[in-house]
N, C-alpha and C positions, 0 to 999 in steps of 0.2 A: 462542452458540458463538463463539471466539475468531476462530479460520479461514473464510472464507467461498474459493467454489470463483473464481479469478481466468480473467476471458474473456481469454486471451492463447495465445498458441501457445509452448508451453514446455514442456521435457526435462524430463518426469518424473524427479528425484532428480539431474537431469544429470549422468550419466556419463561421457554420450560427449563425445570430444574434434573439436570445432569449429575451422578456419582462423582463426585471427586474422588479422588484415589487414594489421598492420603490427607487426615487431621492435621492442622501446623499446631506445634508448639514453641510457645518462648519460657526463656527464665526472664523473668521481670526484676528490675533493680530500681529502685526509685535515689538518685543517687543524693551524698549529703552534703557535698560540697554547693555552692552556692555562688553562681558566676554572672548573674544578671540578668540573665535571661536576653533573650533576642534570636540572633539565627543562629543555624548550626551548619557547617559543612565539615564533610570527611575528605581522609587523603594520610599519604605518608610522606609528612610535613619534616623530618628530621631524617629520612633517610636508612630508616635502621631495617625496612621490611617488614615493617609494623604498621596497623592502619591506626592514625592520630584522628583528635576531632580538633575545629577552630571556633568556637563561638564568639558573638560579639552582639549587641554591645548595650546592656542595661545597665553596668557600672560603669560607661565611658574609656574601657578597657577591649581588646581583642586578646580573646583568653584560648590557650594551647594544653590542649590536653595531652598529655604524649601514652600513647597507647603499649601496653605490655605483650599485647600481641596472642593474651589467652579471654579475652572479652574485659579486661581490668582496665583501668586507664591512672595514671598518675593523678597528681594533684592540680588542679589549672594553676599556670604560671601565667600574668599579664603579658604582653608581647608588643603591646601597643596603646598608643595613647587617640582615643577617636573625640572629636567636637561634641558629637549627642548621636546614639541610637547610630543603628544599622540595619538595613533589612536585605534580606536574596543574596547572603553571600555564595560566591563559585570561586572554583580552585581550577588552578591551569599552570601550564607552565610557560607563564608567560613573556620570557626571552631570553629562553631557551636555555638556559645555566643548568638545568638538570634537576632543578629546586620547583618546587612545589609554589606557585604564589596564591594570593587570597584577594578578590574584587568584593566590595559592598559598595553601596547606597549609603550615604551618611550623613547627618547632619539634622536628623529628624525630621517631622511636618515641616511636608512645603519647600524642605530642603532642595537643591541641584547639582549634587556632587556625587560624582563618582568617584571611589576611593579605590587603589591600586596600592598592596602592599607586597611587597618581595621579598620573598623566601631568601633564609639564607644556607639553608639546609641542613640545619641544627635545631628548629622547633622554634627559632628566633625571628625578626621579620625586620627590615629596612622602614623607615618612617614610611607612612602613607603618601602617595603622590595625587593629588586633588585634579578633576578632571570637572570643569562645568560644563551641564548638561541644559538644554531651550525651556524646558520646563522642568517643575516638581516632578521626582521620582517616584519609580512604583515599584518595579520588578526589572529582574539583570538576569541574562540568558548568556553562555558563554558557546561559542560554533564558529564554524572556518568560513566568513562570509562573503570572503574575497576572494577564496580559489586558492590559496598562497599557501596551507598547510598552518599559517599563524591562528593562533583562538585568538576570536575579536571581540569583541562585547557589543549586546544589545541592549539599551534601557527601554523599559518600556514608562510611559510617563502620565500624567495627572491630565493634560485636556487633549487625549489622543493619539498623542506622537508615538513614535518610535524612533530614538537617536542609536547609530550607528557608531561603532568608535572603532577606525581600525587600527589593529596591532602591526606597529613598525619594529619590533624587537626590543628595542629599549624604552618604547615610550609609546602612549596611542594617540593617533589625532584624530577628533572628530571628521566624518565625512557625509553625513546627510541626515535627514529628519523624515520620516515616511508617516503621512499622518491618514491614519484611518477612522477618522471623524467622531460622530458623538460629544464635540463641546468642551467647554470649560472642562466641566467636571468628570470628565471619560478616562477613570483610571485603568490605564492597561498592565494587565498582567499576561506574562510571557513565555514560550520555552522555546529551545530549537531542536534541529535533529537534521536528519537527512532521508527525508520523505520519498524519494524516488532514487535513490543510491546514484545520484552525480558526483558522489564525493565532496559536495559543499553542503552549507546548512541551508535549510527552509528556517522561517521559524511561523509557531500558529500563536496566535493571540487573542484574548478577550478583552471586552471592554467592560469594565466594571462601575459601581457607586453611582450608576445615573438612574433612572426609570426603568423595571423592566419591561420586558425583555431586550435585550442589548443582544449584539454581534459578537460574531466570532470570527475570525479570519487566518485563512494559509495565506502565508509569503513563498510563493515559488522562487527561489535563488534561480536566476539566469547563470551565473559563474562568475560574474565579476563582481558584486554588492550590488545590482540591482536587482528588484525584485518585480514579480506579476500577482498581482493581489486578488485572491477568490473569497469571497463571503460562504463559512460555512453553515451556518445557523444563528437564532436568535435564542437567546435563552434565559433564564434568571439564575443571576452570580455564578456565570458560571467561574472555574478556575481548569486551566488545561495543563497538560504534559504529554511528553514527547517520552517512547517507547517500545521493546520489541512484543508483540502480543502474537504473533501467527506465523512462527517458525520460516519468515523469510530474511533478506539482508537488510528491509527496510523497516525503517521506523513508523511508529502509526502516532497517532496523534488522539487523546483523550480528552475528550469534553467532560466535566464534572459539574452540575448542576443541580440546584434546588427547584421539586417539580410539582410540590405543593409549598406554594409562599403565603397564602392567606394566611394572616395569623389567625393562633386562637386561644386569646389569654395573654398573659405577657409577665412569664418568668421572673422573678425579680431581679435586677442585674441584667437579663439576657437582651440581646437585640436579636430582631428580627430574623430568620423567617421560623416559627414557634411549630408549627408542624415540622417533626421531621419527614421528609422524602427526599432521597437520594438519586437522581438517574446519571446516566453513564453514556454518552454516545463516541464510538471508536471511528476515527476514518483511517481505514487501512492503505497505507502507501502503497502503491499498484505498480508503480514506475511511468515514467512521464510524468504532468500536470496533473496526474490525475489519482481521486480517491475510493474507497466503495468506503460507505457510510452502516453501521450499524448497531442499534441502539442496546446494549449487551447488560444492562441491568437498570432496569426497569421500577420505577417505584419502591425503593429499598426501603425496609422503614429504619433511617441513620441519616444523621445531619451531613448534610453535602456540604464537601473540601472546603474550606476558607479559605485566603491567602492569609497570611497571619504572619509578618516579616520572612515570610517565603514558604516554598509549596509544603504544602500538608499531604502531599499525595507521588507516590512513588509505584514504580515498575519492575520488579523482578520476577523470578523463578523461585518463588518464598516456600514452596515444599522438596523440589529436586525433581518435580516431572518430568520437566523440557516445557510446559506448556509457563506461560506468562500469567503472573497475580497482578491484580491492584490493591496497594494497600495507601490507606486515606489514615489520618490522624484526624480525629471529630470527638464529639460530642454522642451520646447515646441518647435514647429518645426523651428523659428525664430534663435534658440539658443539664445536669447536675455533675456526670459522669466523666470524665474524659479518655480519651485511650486510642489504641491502635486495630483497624477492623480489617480484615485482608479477604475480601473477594476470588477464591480458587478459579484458577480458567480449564477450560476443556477440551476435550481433544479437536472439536468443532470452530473452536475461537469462541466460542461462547463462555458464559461466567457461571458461578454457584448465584443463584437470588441472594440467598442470604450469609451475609460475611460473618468469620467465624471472628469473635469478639475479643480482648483483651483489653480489659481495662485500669487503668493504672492510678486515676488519682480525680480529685473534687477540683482542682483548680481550674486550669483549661489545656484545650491543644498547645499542638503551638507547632512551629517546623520541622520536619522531617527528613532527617539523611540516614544513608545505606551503606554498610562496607563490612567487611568480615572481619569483624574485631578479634575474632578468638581463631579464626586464618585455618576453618576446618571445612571449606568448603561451601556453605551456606552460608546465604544472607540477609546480617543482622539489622540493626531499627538502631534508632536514637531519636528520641523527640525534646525538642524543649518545653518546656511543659507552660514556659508563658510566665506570667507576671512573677511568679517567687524567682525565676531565674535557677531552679531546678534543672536535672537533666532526669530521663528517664529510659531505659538500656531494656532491649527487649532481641537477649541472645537467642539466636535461633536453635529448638533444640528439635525440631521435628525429625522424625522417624522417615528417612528417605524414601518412596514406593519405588515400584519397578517403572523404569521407564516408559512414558508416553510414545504414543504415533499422534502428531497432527494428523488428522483428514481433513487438509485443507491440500488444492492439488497446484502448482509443484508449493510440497515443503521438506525440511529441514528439521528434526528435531533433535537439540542438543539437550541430556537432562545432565552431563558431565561434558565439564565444567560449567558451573553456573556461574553466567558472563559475569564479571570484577568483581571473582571470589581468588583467595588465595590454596595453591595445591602443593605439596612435594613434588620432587623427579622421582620415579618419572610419573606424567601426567594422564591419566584415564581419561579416555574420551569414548564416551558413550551416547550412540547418535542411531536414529533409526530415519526412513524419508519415505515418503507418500507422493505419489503421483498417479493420474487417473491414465497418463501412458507408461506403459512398464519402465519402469529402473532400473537400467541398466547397468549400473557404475558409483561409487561413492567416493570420495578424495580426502585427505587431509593436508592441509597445509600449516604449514610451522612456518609463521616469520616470513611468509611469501617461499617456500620450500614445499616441495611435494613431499611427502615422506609415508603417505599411505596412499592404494589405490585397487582396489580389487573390485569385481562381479558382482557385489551385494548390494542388498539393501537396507542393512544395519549392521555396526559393526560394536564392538568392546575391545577398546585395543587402549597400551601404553606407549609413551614416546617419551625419549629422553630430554630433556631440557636445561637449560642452565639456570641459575639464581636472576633473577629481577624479571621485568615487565614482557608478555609473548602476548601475540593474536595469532589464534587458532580459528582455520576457518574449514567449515565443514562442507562440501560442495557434492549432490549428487547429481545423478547425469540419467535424461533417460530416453527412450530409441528413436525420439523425434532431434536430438541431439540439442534440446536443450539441455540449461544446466541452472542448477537453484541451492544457494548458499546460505547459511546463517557463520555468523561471526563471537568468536568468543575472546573478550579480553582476561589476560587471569596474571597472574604475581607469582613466580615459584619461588620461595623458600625451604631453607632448612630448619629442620624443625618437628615439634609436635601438637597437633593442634589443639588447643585446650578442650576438655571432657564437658559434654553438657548431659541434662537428663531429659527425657518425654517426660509429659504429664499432660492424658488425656481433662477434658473438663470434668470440673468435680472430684477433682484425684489428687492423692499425693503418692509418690514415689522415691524410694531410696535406690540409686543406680553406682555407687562405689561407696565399698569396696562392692566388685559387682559376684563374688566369689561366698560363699559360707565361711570361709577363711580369710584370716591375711596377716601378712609381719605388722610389725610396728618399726616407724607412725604407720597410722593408718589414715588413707585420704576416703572423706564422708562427703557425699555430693548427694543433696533429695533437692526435688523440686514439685512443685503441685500446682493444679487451676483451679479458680477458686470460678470459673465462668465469669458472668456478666458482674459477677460482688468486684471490689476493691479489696486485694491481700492486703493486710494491716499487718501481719507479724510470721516469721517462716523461724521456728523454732526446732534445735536438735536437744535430746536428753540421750543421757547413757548411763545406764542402771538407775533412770530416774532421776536425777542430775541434768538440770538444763546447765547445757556448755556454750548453746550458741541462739544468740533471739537476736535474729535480723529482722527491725523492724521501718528498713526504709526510713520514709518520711510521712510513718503515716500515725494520729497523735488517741491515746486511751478512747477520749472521749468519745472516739467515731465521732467525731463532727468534721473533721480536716483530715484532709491526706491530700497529700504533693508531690507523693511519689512512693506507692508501695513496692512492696516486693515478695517473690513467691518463693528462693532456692536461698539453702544454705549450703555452703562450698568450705571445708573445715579440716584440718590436718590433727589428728589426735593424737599424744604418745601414749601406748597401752599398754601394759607388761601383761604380762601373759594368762590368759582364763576363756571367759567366756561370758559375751556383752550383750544387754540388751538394747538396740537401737530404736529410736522414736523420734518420727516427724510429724509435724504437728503443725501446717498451713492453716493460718485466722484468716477470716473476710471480715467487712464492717459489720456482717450481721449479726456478729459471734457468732456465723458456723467454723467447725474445725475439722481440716480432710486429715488424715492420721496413716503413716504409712510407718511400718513397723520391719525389723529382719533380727536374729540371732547372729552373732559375730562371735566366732573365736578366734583369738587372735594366739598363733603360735610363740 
C-alpha cells in the first residue's frame, strides 16, 4: 500500500481556515530591462556571495544577471549563444570545479536536446555541450540518482518517457528511458527530492496535454538508478514539486491541479480551463516507499500552476514561521491579471484557503525562482513574466512573527535560518520540536559537528561560522530514543543586508530614514500594496517636489502593464531644515495609498 496512516494531529481534507501568524509582504519591481523572456534560475554564478539570476532564451541568448547582493541586479549581459528557446533550466555544480553550471532543454517545439553549459565562475559560461534525448522535451529535474553524490539529470519528455542522464564529472551519458505510459502525446513534467531520506533522489511526475484526468506518479529510487513506480492519482493538468512542508528531513511532494475544468465563456486570447479553481494535494514522505496523502487546499478560487518553460510554483518558509508556504505564479480569476499568490501553512500542516495575492502585471505568468537576493535572511520571488521578456522581483519584506511549533508528532521546527537564505556570523538558530512522547533532548549540528546539545525543547542560540556554503541540522531526541531532524542549507557572508519596508494591503509606508531626524544624504525607502489592483507608479515628493516616480513597466493609459512596482529606494542630499515627505502608491484604478512623515534633517 502506497499510503500508510501518518501519527500527527491533522485536518482531515483541511478545510478549515486557521490564523496565520503573520501577513507576507513584498516590494514589487517590474524590471525594465528586457531579456526575452523564457526561464529563469537562481545561483551565485560568479562567485562573489551574491545571489545571481540566469535566464534564457527568447532572444537566443542565455542572459546573466549579476546580482548586487541588496535585491538589485546589474544589467543582463549575453553569456551564450542557444539554437531557439529553452525551458526548465537547473543549476548544479556539475563537475565539480566549485562553479555554478546551468542545464536547459533547447531547441524549441519538438526539439531533443539537452543543453549543459559550464560555469566559469565569473558570470561567464563554456559553449553549451548538446546531449540527444529519445523524444521531444518537456521538463529537466536535477538529483543524485545514482547514489554517487553526482546531480544527474532527469528529462521528462513529450509521449511519456522519462530519460535519465548520468553525471560522470566531465560529461553525462545517457543511461535509460523509464516510460510511464499515456501515448504519443503524454507530456511529462517533473521534479525530484528525496522522499524517504535515503540520501538519493525519487522523483514524482505528471502527465500532461492528453484527455483529462491523467496520472501522476512517484519514482521510488532503489540506490542505484533504478526505480519502483507507484501511481499517485489522476487529475486535471496537474503540475508537481518537490518540498519540505511538515518540519521533518524529508521532502513531500505537491500535486497542483485544476478542479473545476468545464469551461465557461472563453476569454479572448485565453486557453482553457476558464473557471478558476485551484486544488492542492500534498503526499508527505514517511520514510520507506511510503506516503500519507492529504488534500490541504481545496477549491481555491485562483488559476492552478501551469508549467510555462518551467515550474510556476515553489516551496519555502515565505513569512519566517518554521512552517512551509506554497507560493504559484498564476493568473487571478479575471484571467486578465497576473502575479504571485503564496498560500500561508500551519502549525497542523495544513494551509490558509485563501492566498494572500500580489499582483504584478496584464501580461502573463510565467517561471518562477527563489533566492535571497538582498541576503537578509528571507526568501525572495523572481518571475518571468512571459512573452515581453520582462522580469518581475517580489523582495520579501514581511514583518517576521514569533516562531512556530509543528503539532505534527515527531517534528522539528526551524523558523531561523530559513533553508537557502543568506546569514552573518554568527548564525541564529531558532528551533522549537513536538512530539506526542516527551522531548527529551535537542542538537545542532554544523557541517556534520555537534556543537549544541542540552535538555530542551526549544532553543535560540548563536554559532560561529565561516564565509561561504554550511548545512545546519536541527535534531531532537525524545524518551522512546527516537530521534527527528530538519535540515538547513544557508550561505554566511560578510556584510549588510539590504533594508526593505512592510506594507500591509491597501497601505503605504515610509520606513527610512526610520528616526524624526537624520544627517545628510538622507536614505528614503516607502513601500505600499495596492491588494488585488496592479501598482502603476510608486512616487516620492519632498516639500512637494516629486524627486522620484518609479513607474515600472507599467503604461498612462492603464491599458498595459508588464511589470509594476510598489517601493521607491532613494538617497537625497538635504542641507539642513525641516522636510515634508510624501508617498504616493497608484493602482490601475487610479486609487492612491499616501504615506506621509516630517523629517528634519540636522
Amino acid at each position: 500500500m502506497l499510503y500508510q496512516i501518518l501519527a500527527i494531529l491533522f485536518l482531515a481534507g483541511t478545510t478549515a481556515t486557521l490564523t496565520a501568524q503573520s501577513s507576507v509582504s513584498f516590494e514589487m519591481f517590474g524590471d525594465t530591462y528586457t531579456t526575452g523572456g523564457g526561464s529563469v534560475v537562481t545561483g551565485d554564478f560568479n562567485n562573489d556571495g551574491k545571489p545571481d539570476i540566469v535566464e534564457c532564451c527568447g532572444t537566443n541568448t542565455l542572459v546573466f544577471r549579476a546580482g548586487n547582493g541588496d535585491g538589485t541586479f546589474q544589467a543582463p549581459v549575453n553569456v551564450a549563444t542557444v539554437s531557439k528557446g529553452a525551458t526548465s533550466l537547473v543549476a548544479a555544480d556539475f563537475n565539480g570545479d566549485g562553479n555554478l553550471d546551468v542545464a536547459g532543454l533547447t531547441g524549441g517545439i519538438g526539439a531533443t536536446t539537452l543543453t549543459v553549459w559550464y560555469g566559469n565562475g565569473n558570470g561567464t559560461f563554456q559553449a553549451g555541450v548538446n546531449y540527444t534525448t529519445t523524444q521531444t522535451t518537456d521538463s529537466l529535474a536535477v538529483g543524485n540518482f545514482f547514489g554517487d553524490g553526482h546531480p544527474d539529470l532527469a528529462v521528462g519528455e513529450g509521449d511519456g518517457n522519462i530519460d535519465l542522464f548520468r553525471n560522470e564529472g566531465s560529461a553525462f551519458v545517457f543511461d535509460k528511458s523509464i516510460n510511464l505510459g499515456g501515448g504519443a502525446d503524454a507530456e511529462v513534467q517533473l521534479d525530484a527530492g528525496d522522499l524517504n531520506g535515503t540520501g538519493v533522489s525519487d522523483i514524482v511526475a505528471a502527465i500532461m496535454n492528453i484527455a483529462p484526468p491523467t496520472a501522476t506518479y512517484v519514482l521510488w529510487n532503489n540506490g542505484s538508478g533504478t526505480f519502483t513506480q507507484d501511481e499517485l492519482g489522476t487529475y486535471t493538468q496537474p503540475e508537481v514539486k518537490m518540498g519540505y512542508l511538515n518540519g521533518d528531513s524529508m521532502e513531500d511532494a505537491i500535486v497542483a491541479y485544476t478542479c473545476n475544468p468545464t469551461p465557461n465563456g472563453s476569454p479572448a486570447g485565453k486557453q482553457p480551463p476558464y473557471n478558476p479553481c485551484a486544488g492542492f494535494d500534498v503526499y508527505y514522505g514517511q520514510g520507506g516507499n511510503s506516503l500519507y496523502k492529504a488534500t490541504v487546499i481545496a477549491d481555491s478560487d485562483a488559476y492552478a500552476p501551469s508549467w510555462n518553460n518551467g515550474s510556476t510554483m515553489s516551496v519555502a518558509d515565505v513569512n519566517g514561521d518554521g512552517y512551509g508556504d506554497i507560493v504559484v505564479a498564476t493568473a487571478l480569476s479575471n484571467y486578465s491579471d497576473f502575479g504571485v499568490l503564496v498560500w500561508l501553512g500551519n502549525a497542523n500542516g495544513s494551509f490558509q484557503q485563501t492566498p494572500e495575492e500580489f499582483i504584478s502585471n496584464t501580461d502573463s505568468d510565467g517561471p518562477l525562482a527563489m533566492a535571497d537576493f538582498n541576503r537578509d535572511g528571507m526568501m525572495d520571488f523572481v518571475m518571468d513574466s512571459g512573452s515581453d521578456g520582462n522580469s518581475e522581483f517580489f523582495t520579501n519584506s514581511t514583518v517576521r512573527p514569533a516562531c512556530g511549533t509543528y503539532t505534527i508528532s515527531p517534528s522539528v521546527t526551524v523558523c531561523q535560518p530559513v533553508n537557502y537564505t543568506y546569514s552573518p556570523s554568527p548564525v541564529k538558530v531558532e528551533a522549537n520540536s513536538y512530539d506526542t512522547t516527551k522531548v527529551t533532548a535537542m542538537q545542532e549540528y554544523e557541517d556534520g559537528s555537534l556543537v549544541y546539545s542540552e535538555p530542551v525543547t526549544s532553543f535560540d542560540t548563536t554559532f560561529t561560522a565561516s564565509l561561504g556554503s554550511h548545512l545546519f541540522v536541527t535534531k531532537g531526541w525524545d524518551a522512546s530514543g527516537r530521534d527527528f531532524v530538519a535540515d538547513r542549507n544557508i550561505t554566511v557572508y560578510s556584510g549588510t543586508p539590504g533594508p526593505v519596508c512592510p506594507a500591509t494591503t491597501d497601505s503605504a509606508n515610509i520606513c527610512l530614514p526610520s528616526g524624526a531626524s537624520s544627517s545628510s544624504p538622507v536614505e528614503i525607502l516607502a513601500n505600499g500594496n495596492t491588494g488585488t489592483v496592479i501598482p502603476t507608479a510608486a512616487q516620492l515628493y519632498i516639500n512637494g517636489s516629486l524627486v522620484a516616480n518609479n513607474e515600472g513597466y507599467c503604461y498612462p493609459n492603464g491599458d498595459s502593464c508588464t511589470g509594476g512596482t510598489t517601493y521607491v529606494q532613494t538617497t537625497q542630499t538635504l542641507a539642513s531644515g525641516t522636510y515634508s515627505l510624501v508617498f504616493k502608491l497608484w493602482d490601475a484604478n487610479g486609487d492612491v495609498y499616501t504615506a506621509t512623515k516630517t523629517l528634519t534633517v540636522d
